[in-house]
C-alpha positions as a Markdown table, in Angstrom:
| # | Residue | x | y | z |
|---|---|---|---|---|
| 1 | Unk | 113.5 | 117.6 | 84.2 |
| 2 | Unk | 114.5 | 114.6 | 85.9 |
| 3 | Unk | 113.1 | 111.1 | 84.8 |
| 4 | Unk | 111.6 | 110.2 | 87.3 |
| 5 | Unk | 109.6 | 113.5 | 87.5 |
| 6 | Unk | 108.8 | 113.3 | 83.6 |
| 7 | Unk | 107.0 | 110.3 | 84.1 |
| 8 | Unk | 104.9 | 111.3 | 86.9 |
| 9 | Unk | 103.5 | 114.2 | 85.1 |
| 10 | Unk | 103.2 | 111.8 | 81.9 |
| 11 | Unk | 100.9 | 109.5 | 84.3 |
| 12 | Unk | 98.8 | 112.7 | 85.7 |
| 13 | Unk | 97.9 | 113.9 | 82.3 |
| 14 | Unk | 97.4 | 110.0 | 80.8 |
| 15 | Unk | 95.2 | 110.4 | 84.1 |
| 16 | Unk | 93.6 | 113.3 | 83.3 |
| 17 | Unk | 92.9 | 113.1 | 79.5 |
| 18 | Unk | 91.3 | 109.6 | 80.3 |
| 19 | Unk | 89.1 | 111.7 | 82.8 |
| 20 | Unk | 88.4 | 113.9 | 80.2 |
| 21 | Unk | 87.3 | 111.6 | 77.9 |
| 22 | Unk | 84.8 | 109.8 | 80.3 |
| 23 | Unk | 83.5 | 113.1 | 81.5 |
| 24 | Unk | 83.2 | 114.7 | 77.7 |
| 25 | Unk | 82.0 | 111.3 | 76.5 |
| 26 | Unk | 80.1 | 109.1 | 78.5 |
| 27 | Unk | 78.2 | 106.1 | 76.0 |
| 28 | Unk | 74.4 | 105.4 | 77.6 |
| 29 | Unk | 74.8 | 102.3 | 80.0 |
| 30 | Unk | 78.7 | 102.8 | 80.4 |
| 31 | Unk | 78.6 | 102.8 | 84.3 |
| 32 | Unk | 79.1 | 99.1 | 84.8 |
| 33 | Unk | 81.2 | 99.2 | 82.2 |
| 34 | Unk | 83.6 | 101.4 | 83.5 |
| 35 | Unk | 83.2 | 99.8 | 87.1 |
| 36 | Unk | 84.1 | 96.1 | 85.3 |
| 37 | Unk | 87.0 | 98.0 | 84.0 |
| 38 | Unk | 88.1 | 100.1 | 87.4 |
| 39 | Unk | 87.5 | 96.6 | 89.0 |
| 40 | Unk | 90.2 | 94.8 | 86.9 |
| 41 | Unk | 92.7 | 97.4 | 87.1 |
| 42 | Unk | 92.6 | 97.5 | 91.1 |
| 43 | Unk | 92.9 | 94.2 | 91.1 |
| 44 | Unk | 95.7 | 94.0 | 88.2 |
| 45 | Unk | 97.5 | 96.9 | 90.5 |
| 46 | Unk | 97.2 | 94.7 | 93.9 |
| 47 | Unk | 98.4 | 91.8 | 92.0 |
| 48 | Unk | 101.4 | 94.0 | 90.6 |
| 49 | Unk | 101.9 | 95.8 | 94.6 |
| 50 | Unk | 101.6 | 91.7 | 96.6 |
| 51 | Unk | 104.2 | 90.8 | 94.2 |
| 52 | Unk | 106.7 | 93.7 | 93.9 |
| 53 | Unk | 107.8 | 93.7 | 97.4 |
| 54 | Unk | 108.4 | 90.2 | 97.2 |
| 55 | Unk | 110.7 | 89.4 | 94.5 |
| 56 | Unk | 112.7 | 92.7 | 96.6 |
| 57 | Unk | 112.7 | 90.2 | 99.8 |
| 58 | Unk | 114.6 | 87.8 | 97.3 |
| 59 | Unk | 116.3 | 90.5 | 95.7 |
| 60 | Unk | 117.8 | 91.9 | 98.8 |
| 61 | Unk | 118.8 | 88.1 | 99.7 |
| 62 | Unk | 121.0 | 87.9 | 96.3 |
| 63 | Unk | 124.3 | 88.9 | 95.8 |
| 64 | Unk | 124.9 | 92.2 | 94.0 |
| 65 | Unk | 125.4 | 92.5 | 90.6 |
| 66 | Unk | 124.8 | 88.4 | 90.7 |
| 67 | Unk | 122.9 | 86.8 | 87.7 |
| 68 | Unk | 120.1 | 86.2 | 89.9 |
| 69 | Unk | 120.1 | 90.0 | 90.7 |
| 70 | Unk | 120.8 | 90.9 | 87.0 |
| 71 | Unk | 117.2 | 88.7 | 86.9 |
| 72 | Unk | 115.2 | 90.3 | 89.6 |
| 73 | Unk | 116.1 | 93.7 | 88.1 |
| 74 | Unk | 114.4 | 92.6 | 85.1 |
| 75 | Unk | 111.5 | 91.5 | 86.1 |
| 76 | Unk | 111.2 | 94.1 | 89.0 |
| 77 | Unk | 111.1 | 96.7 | 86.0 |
| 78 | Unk | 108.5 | 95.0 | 83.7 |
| 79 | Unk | 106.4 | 94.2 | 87.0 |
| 80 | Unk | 106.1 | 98.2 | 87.0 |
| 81 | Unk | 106.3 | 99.7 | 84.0 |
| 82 | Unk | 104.2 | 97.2 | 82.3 |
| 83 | Unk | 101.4 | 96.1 | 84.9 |
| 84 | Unk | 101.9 | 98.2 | 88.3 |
| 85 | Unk | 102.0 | 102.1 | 86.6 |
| 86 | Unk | 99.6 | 101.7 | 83.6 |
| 87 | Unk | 96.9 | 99.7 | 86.5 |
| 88 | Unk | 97.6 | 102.5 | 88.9 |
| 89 | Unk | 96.6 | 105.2 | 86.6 |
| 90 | Unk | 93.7 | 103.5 | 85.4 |
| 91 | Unk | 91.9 | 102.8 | 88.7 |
| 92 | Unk | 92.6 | 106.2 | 89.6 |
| 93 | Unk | 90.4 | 107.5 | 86.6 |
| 94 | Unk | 88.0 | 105.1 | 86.6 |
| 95 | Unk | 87.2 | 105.2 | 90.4 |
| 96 | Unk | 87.2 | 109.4 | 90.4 |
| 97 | Unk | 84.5 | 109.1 | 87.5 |
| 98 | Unk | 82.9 | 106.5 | 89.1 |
| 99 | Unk | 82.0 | 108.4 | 92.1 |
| 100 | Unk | 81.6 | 111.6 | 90.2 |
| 101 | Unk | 78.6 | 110.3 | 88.2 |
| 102 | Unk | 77.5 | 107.6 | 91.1 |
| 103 | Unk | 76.4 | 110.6 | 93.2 |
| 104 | Unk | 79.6 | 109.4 | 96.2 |
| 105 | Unk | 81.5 | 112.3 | 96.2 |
| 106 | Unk | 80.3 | 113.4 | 99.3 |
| 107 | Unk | 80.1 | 110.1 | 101.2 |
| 108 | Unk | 82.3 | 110.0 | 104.0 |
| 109 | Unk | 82.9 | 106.3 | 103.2 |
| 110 | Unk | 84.4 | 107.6 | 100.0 |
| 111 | Unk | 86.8 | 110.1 | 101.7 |
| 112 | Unk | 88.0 | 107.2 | 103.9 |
| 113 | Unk | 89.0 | 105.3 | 100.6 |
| 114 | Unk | 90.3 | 107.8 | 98.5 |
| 115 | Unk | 92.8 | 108.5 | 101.7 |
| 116 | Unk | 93.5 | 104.9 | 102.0 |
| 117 | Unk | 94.4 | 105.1 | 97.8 |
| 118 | Unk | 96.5 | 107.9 | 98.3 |
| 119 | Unk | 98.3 | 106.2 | 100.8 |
| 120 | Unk | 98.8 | 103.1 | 98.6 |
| 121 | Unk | 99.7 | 105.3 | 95.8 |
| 122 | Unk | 103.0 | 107.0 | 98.1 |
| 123 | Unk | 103.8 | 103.1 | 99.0 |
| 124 | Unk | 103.6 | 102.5 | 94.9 |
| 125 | Unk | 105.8 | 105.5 | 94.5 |
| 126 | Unk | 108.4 | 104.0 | 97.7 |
| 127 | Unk | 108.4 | 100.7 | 95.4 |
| 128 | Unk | 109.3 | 102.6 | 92.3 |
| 129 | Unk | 112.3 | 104.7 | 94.0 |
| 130 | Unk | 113.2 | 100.5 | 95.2 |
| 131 | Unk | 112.8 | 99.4 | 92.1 |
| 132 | Unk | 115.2 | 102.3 | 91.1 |
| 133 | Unk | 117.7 | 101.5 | 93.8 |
| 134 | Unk | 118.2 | 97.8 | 93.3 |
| 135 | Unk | 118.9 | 98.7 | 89.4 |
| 136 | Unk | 121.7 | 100.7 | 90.5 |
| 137 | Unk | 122.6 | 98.2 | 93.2 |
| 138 | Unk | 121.7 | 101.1 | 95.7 |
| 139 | Unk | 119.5 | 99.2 | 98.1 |
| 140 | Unk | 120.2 | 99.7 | 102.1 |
| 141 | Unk | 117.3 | 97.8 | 103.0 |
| 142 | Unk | 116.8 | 93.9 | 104.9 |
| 143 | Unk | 115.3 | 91.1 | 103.9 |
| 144 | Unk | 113.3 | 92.0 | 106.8 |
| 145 | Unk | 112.2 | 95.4 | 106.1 |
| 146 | Unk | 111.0 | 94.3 | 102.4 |
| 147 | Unk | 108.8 | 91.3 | 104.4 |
| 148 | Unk | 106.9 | 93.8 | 106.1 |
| 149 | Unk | 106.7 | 96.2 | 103.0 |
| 150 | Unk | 104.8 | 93.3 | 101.5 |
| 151 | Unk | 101.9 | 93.3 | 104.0 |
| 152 | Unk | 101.5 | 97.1 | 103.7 |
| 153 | Unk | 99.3 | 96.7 | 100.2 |
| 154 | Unk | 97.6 | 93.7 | 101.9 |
| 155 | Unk | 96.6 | 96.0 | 104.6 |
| 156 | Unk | 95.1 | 99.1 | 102.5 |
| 157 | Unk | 93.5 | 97.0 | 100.5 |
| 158 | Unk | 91.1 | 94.7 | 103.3 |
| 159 | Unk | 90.5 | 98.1 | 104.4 |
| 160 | Unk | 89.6 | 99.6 | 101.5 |
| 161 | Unk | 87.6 | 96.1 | 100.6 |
| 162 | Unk | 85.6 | 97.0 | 103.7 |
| 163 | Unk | 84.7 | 100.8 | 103.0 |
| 164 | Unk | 83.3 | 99.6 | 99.2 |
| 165 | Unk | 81.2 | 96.9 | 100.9 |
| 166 | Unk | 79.8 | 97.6 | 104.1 |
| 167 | Unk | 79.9 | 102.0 | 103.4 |
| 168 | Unk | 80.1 | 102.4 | 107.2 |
| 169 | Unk | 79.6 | 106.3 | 107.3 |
């Protein structure tokens, strides 16, 4: 099995057991709880996803195999393994048992956003294969290309920002 596949099943059933475990065990009075807890991973995951594609636009614009580059490899690694993956999974479990026991599963609002959440979780998984390139000094893409990458998660997110609030449909 290839690493990269290895760890996404590692994060699906880290996703799932925590699913489990809310579902199995839920403590009286845990909803707000969990939602304080789904809020700071979402916004410990945006942080990770506005900053990723940035340090690429000055990754791109260094010299491979450069000290500088050496640098953003680090810190392009940490910013995922450390922050962007573990935040990822958590909002994911939090948020599904959050609208499994707030009664939203059938909102349409809801479908809207998980869509939107899928679609930021393929752009997390196009920053990890990146992340993956640059380390092996693989990257074809411009300065340019990783400037618009970076308003992507910006985008998802006002519109996800908007379903939450307003619940349109």
């Amino acid at each position: 099995m290839q690493e990269r596949t290895r760890r996404a099943v590692i994060g699906l059933v880290i996703t799932a057991a925590l699913m489990a475990v809310l579902v199995v065990w839920t403590p009286r009075g845990a909803y707000l709880w969990i939602k304080a807890l789904h809020v700071i991973a979402i916004v410990s995951w945006m942080a990770g996803m506005l900053y990723l594609p940035r340090l690429f636009v000055y990754h791109a614009a260094a010299e491979a195999g450069s000290k500088e580059s050496e640098t953003f490899k680090v810190m392009e690694r940490r910013l995922l393994t450390v922050i962007i993956n573990p935040a990822m999974v958590a909002s994911w479990a939090f948020g599904l048992w959050l609208a499994w026991e707030g009664g939203f599963v059938w909102s349409g609002w809801l479908h809207a956003k998980l869509a939107l959440v899928l679609a930021l979780s393929a752009v997390h998984g196009y920053f990890s294969m990146a992340v993956r390139a640059f380390a092996a000094d693989r990257n074809t893409k411009s300065v340019r290309h990783w400037r618009f990458m970076n308003e992507v998660p910006t985008a998802i997110m006002i519109l996800v920002i908007i379903l939450v609030v307003v619940k349109p449909f």
